[in-house]
N, C-alpha and C positions, 0 to 999 in steps of 0.2 A: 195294072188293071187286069181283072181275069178274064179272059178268053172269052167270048161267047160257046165257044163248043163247049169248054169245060161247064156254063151256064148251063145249057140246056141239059147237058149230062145229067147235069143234079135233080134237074128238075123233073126229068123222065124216071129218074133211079129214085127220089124221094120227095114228094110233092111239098106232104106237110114240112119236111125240115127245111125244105127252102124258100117255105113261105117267107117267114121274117127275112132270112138274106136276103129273095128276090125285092121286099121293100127297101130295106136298108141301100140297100145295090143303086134300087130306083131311085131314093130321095137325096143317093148322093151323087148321084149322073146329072137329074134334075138341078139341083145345087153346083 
């Protein structure tokens, strides 16, 4: 599983590119 710090790294360094991971990520956390 990947890290949340590395998570939010990405998400601070590139919002739009980790749109779709942060879903992907989510629907497979949720699941």
């Amino acid at each position: 599983m990947v890290p949340m710090g590395f998570f939010w790294v990405a998400i601070i360094c590139d919002i739009d590119l980790t749109t779709d991971l942060a879903r992907t990520i989510h629907l497979a956390t949720v699941r």
